[in-house]
N, C-alpha and C positions, 0 to 999 in steps of 0.2 A: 421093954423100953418104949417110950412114946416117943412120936416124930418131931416134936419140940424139944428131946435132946439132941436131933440128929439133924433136924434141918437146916438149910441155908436161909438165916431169915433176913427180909426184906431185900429181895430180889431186885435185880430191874427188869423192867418191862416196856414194850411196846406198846405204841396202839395200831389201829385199822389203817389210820392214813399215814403213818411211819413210815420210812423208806426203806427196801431191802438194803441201802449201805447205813440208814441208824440200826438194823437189825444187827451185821455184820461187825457193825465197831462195836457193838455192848459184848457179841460173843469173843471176839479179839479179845476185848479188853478184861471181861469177867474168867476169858477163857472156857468157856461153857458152851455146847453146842444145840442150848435151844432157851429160848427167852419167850414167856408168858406176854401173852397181849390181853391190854386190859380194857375194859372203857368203864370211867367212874371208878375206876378202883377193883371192880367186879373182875373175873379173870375170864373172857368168851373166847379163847383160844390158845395154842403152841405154834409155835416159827422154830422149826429145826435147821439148822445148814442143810440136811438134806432137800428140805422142802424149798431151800432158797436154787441149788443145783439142780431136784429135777423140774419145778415148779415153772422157775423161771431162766437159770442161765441156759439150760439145757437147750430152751426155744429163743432163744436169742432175746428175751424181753428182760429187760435190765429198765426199764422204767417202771416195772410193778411197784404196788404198794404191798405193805403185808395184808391188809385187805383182799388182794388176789391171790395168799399163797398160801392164808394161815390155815390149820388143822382145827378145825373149831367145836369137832366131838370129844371135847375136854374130857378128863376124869379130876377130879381133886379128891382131896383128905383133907381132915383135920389134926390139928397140932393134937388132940390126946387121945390120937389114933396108936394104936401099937404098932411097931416096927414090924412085928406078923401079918397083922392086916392089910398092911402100904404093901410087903410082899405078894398076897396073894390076891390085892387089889391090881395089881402092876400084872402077875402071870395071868391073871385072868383077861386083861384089857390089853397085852401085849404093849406097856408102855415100859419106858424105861425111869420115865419122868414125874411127879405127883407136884403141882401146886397146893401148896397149905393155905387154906382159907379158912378165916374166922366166920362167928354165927351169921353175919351178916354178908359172907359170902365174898367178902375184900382180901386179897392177897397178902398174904402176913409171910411166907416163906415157901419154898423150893427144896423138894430133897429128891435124890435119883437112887439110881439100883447100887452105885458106888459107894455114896454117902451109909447104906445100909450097910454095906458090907464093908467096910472101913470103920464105920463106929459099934456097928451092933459086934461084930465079927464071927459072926456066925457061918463059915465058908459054907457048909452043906447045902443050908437053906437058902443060901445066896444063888451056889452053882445052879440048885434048881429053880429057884425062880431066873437067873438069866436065862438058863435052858428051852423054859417056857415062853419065857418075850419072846426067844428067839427061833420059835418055832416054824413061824410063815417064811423064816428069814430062806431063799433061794438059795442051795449049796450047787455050785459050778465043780 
């Protein structure tokens, strides 16, 4: 299966000078908990709610921009990438996340580790690639 049966296409997104509450109301509102920042169209980073709590609420700076908070060691995919590939693009890079970008590198859609395993439904391959994301993840 390719990422173009599974993806979220035509996302929304932020930019640089965005505010973390335009961040927050597209997650609210899309329900998602992380929105691509783009400039010109081009995707130069991720804004997760995590990165907005420890980023910024954590130090008290509620006037940041996503400019101050974004993750901007991007990975992407392409739409006629296979659902295997996204998988072990994702366990490899520890992301949960893959913006879909066309030739030119413009944001065409959004699929996660969920979207894979809810449309592909492959549960095996799925447990193990969350496995793998979540391997840095601190066990308390």
């Amino acid at each position: 299966m390719r990422l173009a049966d599974v993806m979220t296409p035509n996302p929304r997104c932020v930019e640089l000078s965005d505010t973390l509450q335009d961040v927050a109301k597209i997650m609210r509102d899309e329900d998602t908990g992380a929105v691509p920042v783009v400039e010109d169209g081009r995707v130069v980073g991720m804004v997760t709610d995590r990165d907005i709590v420890i980023r910024a609420v954590a130090d008290g700076d509620y006037e940041a921009t996503v400019d101050d908070i974004v993750t901007d060691d991007v990975v992407t995919a392409t739409a006629d990438m296979s659902t295997g590939d996204a998988a072990e693009l994702m366990s490899e890079h520890q992301i949960r996340r893959l913006p879909i970008v066309d030739e030119d590198e413009n944001i065409i859609g959004i699929v996660s580790i969920g979207d894979l395993a809810v449309k592909e439904g492959r549960d095996s391959r799925m447990g193990e690639t969350l496995e793998n994301i979540s391997e840095g993840v601190k066990r308390h």
